[in-house]
C-alpha positions as a printed Julia matrix, in Angstrom:
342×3 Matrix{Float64}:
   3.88    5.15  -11.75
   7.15    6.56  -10.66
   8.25    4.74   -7.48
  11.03    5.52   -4.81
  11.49    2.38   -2.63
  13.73   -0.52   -1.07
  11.33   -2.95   -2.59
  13.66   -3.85   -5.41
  17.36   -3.49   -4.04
  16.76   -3.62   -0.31
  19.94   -4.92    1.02
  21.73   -2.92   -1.16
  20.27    0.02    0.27
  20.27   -1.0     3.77
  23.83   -1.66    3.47
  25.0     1.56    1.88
  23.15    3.79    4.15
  24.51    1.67    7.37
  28.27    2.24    5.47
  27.49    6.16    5.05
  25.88    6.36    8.63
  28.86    4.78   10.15
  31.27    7.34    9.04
  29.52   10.17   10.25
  27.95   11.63    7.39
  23.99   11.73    8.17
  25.19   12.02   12.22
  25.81    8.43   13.33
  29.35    7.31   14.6
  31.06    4.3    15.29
  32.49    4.99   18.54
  31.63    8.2    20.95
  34.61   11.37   21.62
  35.34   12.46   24.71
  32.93   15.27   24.24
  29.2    14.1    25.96
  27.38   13.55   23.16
  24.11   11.3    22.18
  22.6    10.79   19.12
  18.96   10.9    18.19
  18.12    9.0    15.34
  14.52   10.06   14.29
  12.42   10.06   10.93
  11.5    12.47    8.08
   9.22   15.2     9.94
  10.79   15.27   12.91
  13.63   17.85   11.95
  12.44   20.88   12.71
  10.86   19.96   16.11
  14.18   18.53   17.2
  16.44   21.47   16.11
  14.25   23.51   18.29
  13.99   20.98   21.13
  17.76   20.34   21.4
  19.05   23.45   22.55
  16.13   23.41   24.75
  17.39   20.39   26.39
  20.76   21.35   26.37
  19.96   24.07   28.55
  18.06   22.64   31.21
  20.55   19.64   31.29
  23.24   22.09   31.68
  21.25   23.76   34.59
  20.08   20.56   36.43
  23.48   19.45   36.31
  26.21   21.36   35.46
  27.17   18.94   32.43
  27.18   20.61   28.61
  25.65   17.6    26.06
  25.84   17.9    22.33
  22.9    16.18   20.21
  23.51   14.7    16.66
  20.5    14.27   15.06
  19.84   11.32   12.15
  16.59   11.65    9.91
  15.1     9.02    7.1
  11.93    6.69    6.29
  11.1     5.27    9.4
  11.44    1.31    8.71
  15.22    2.69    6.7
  16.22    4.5     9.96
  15.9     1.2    12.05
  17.42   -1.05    9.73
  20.35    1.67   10.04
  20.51    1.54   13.69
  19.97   -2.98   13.46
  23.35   -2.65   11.17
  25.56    0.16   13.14
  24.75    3.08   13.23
  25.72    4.26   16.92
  22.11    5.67   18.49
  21.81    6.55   21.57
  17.92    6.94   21.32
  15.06    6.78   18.94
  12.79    8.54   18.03
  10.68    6.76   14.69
   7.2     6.82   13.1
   5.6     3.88   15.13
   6.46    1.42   17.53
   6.99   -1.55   14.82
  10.57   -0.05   13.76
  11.63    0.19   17.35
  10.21   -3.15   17.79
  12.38   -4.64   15.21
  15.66   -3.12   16.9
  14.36   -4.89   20.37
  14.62   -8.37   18.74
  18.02   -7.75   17.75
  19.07   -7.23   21.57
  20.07   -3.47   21.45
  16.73   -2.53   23.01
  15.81   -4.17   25.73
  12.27   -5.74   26.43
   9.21   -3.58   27.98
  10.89   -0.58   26.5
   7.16    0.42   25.82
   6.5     0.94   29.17
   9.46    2.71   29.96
   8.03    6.3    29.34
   4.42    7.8    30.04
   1.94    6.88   27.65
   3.16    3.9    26.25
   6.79    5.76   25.05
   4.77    8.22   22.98
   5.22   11.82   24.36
   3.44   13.4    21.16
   1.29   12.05   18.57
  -0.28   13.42   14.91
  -3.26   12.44   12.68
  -3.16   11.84    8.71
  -4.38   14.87    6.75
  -4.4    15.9     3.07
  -2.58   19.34    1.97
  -3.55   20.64   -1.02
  -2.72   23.74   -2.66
  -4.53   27.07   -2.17
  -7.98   27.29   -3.18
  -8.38   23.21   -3.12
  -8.54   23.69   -6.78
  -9.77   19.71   -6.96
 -12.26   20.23   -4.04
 -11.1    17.53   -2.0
 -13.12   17.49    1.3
 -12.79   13.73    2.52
 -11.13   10.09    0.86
 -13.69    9.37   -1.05
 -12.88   12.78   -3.12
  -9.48   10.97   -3.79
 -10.6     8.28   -5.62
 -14.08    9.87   -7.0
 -12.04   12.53   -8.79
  -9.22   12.44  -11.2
  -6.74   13.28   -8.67
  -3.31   12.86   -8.99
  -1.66   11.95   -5.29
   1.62   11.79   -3.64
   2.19    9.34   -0.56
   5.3     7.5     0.1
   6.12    3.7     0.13
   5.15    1.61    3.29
   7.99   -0.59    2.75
  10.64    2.12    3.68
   8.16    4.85    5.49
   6.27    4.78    8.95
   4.28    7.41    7.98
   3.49    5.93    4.63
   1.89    2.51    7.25
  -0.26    5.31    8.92
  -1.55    6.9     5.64
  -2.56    3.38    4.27
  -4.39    2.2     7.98
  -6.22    5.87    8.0
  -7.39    5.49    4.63
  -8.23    1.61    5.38
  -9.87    3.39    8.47
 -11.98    5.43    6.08
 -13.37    2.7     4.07
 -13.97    0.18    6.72
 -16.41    3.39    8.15
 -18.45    2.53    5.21
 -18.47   -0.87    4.43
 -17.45   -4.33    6.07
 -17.22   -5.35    2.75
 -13.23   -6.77    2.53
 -13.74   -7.01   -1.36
 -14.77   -3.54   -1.43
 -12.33   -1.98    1.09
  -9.48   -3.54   -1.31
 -10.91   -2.38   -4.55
 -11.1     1.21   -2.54
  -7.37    1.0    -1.36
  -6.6    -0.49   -4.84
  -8.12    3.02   -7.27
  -6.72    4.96   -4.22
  -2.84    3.89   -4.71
  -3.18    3.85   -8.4
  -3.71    7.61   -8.41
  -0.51    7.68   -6.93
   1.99    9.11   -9.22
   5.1     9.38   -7.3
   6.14    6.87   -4.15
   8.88    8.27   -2.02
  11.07    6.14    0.03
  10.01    8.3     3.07
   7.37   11.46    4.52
   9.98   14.15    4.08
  10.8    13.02    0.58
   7.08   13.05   -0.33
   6.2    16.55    0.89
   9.19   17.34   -1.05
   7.48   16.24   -4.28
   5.16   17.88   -4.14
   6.08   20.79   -2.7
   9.45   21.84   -4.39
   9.05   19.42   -7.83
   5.08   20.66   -7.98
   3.84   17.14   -8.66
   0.23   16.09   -7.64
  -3.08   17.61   -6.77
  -2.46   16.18   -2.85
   0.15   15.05   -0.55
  -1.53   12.63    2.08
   0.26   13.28    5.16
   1.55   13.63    8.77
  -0.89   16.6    10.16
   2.71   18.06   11.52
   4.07   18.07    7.94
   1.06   19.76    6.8
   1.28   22.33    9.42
   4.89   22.24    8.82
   4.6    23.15    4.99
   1.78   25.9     5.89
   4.05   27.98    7.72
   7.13   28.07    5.23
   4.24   28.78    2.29
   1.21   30.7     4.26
  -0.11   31.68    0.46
   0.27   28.46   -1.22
  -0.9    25.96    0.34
  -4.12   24.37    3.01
  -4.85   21.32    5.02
  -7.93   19.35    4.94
  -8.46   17.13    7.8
 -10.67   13.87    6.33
 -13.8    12.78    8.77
 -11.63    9.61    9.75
  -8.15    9.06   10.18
  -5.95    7.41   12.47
  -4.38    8.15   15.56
  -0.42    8.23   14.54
   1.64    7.02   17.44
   5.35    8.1    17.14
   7.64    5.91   19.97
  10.76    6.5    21.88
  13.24    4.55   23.45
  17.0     4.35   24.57
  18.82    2.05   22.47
  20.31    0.2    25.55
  23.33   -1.65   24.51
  25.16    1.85   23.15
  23.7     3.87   25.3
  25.24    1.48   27.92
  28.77    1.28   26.14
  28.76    5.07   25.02
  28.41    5.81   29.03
  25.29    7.5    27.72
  22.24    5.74   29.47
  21.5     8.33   31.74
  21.38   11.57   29.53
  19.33    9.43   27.01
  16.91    9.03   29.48
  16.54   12.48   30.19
  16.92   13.62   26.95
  13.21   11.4    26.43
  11.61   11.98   29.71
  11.85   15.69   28.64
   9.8    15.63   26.03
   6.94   15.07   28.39
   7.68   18.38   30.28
   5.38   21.01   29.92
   7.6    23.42   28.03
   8.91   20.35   25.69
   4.97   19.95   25.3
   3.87   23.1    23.84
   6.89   22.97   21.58
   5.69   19.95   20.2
   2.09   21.65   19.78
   3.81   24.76   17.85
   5.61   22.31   15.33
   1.89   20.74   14.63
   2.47   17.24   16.9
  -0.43   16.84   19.54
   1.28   16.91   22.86
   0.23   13.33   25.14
  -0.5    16.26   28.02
  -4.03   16.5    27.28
  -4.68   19.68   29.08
  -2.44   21.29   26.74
  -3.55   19.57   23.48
  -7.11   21.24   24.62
  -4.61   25.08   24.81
  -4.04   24.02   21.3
  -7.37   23.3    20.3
  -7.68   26.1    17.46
  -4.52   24.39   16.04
  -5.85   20.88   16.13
  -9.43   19.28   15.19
 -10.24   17.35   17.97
 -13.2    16.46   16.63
 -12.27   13.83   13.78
 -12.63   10.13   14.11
  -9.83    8.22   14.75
  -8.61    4.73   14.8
  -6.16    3.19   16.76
  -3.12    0.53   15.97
  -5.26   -1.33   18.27
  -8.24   -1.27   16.21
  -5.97   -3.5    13.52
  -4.47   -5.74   16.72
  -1.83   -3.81   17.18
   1.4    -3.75   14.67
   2.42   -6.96   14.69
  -1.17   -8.04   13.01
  -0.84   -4.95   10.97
   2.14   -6.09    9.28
   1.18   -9.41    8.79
  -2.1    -8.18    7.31
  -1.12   -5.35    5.3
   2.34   -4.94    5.02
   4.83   -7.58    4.9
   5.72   -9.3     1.46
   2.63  -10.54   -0.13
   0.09   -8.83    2.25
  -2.62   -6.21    1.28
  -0.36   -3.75    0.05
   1.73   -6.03   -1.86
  -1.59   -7.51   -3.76
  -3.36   -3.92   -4.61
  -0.17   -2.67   -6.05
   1.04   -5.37   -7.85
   4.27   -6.31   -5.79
   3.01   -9.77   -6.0
C-alpha cells in the first residue's frame, strides 16, 4: 500500500513547509507590506470557494469602508496547515477541516481562548458530509460502506495524521458500523478490511481527489461532499456521487489568529473577512461550491443540491475532538492499531 504521510519524517516535514511558507512561496509572510493585506490559511478543498469569495469580500469591504484589502490565500492537509501556522507562517485567519487543528494553534497562545464562540454557530459558517465519488456508471455498484469492504474495491482516502478530512472519513465510516453493531471487535475488524483496500494514502483531501482523478487510481475516492461536487462540475461525463445512509456531519472552523492579526494591525479586517461568510450572499456561494451553508433557510433553497435526508453523526457523538483523538487518532490509537503503525 502506497502511502503519502508525515507519519515517518514528521518534523522534517513540518519544518520544511514552515521554511517554504515563511518566504512567501505557498502565500505566508514573515512580516506584513504597507499594502492592507491578510492572509487566509485554509485546507485542500477550500480553493475554489475562496477564490470566488475573496473578491467578493473585497468589494463589499471596499464599499463599507472605503479601504482596498488584498487576500493571500494558503492551502494543505488540515493538521500540516496548523503545524505551519504553530511554526511561522504569518496568518491572519483560519480557515481548516475541524476545530482540533485550530485548537492546537490556541494552546500555543496565537489564538486566544473561547475563539469557538466567537462566530455564529460555534465558528462554523458552512459545513459538508462524507460521500463516495465514483466514476460514471458506478461500474463497482457501490451504494453504501458496506459495498466497500463486501466488494473487491480498490479505494483512495488520505492519511488522518496529516488530513482533517481524512479524521472525518474515518469517524463517518466508524459512524456506519457502529449503526450496525455495538460490537467494538467488530467495528475494528470493519475499519481494519476497509483501510486495507486502500491503495494510495495522500498527505491531504486535495491530493487524494487528485489520485484518483488525474493519476486514474481506484474504484472510489471517499470524500468531502464539496470535493465531490467540486470534481462533478470540472468532469459532468465522468464521474457521480453516492451519498452512504450514514455519515458524519463535517464541521469546518474559523478563527482570527490573534497575536498576528494584532501585530499585522489586521484584527479588524480579519474579523470581517469571517463574519462575512455568514452573510446571505457569502451563504449561497458556499451552497454553489457544494458546502452546506449554517443559514438553514438557505441550505433548504439548496435542497436539490444536498440530501438532507442522510444520517449523520456529530463530533459530539465521539465526545467531541479531544476524545476523538485520544481514541482514534493519536499515536497508538485505533487508527494506528488497524493499520499497522503500531
Amino acid at each position: 500500500m502506497k502511502r503519502k504521510s508525515f507519519s515517518m519524517v514528521k518534523k522534517i516535514a513540518v519544518l520544511s513547509m514552515a521554511a517554504i511558507l515563511l518566504i512567501g512561496c505557498t502565500g505566508c509572510g514573515s512580516k506584513k507590506s504597507h499594502v492592507r493585506t491578510i492572509t487566509n490559511v485554509s485546507y485542500d478543498p477550500t480553493r475554489e470557494f475562496y477564490e470566488a469569495y475573496n473578491p467578493l469580500f473585497e468589494k463589499y469591504y471596499k464599499e463599507k469602508t472605503g479601504k482596498e484589502v488584498d487576500i493571500i490565500q494558503s492551502h494543505g492537509g488540515s493538521g500540516a496547515q496548523a503545524r505551519s501556522v504553530v511554526e511561522g507562517c504569518n496568518a491572519d485567519v483560519v480557515t481548516l477541516a475541524l476545530e482540533h487543528d485550530i485548537t492546537l494553534i490556541e494552546q500555543t497562545g496565537l489564538i486566544e481562548k473561547g475563539w469557538e464562540q466567537e462566530f455564529a454557530d460555534d465558528s462554523s459558517p458552512y459545513t459538508s458530509t462524507i460521500v463516495f465519488l465514483v466514476r460514471k456508471g458506478n461500474p463497482k455498484q457501490i451504494k453504501d460502506w458496506d459495498d466497500l469492504v463486501n466488494k473487491k474495491v480498490e479505494i483512495i482516502t488520505p492519511d488522518p495524521k496529516s488530513s482533517g478530512g481524512a479524521c472525518w472519513n474515518f469517524l463517518a465510516a466508524l459512524s456506519y458500523i457502529k449503526e450496525q453493531t455495538d460490537d467494538e471487535k467488530e467495528q475494528k475488524a470493519f475499519l481494519q478490511k476497509l483501510y486495507s483496500q486502500v491503495s494510495v494514502m495522500d498527505s491531504g483531501a486535495r491530493g487524494s481527489t487528485t489520485t484518483f482523478v488525474e493519476n486514474q487510481k481506484g474504484d472510489v475516492l471517499i470524500a468531502w461532499e464539496n470535493e465531490a461536487i467540486t470534481t462533478m462540475k470540472s468532469y459532468p461525463d465522468e464521474y457521480e456521487m453516492i451519498t452512504p445512509s450514514v455519515s458524519i456531519l463535517a464541521q469546518p472552523s474559523v478563527a482570527i489568529v490573534d497575536d498576528n492579526a494584532d501585530a499585522n494591525g489586521t484584527q479588524e479586517v480579519s474579523r470581517e473577512y469571517l463574519n462575512y461568510l455568514y452573510t446571505d450572499d457569502a451563504q449561497r456561494l458556499a451552497a454553489e461550491y457544494g458546502y452546506r451553508p449554517s443559514n438553514e433557510s438557505i441550505l433548504k433553497e439548496f435542497s436539490d443540491r444536498f440530501d438532507l435526508n442522510v444520517k449523520l453523526y456529530t463530533i459530539k457523538d465521539y465526545g467531541g475532538w479531544k476524545e476523538a483523538y485520544k481514541n482514534y487518532f493519536d499515536d497508538g490509537a485505533m487508527f494506528d492499531e488497524i493499520y499497522g503503525n503500531e
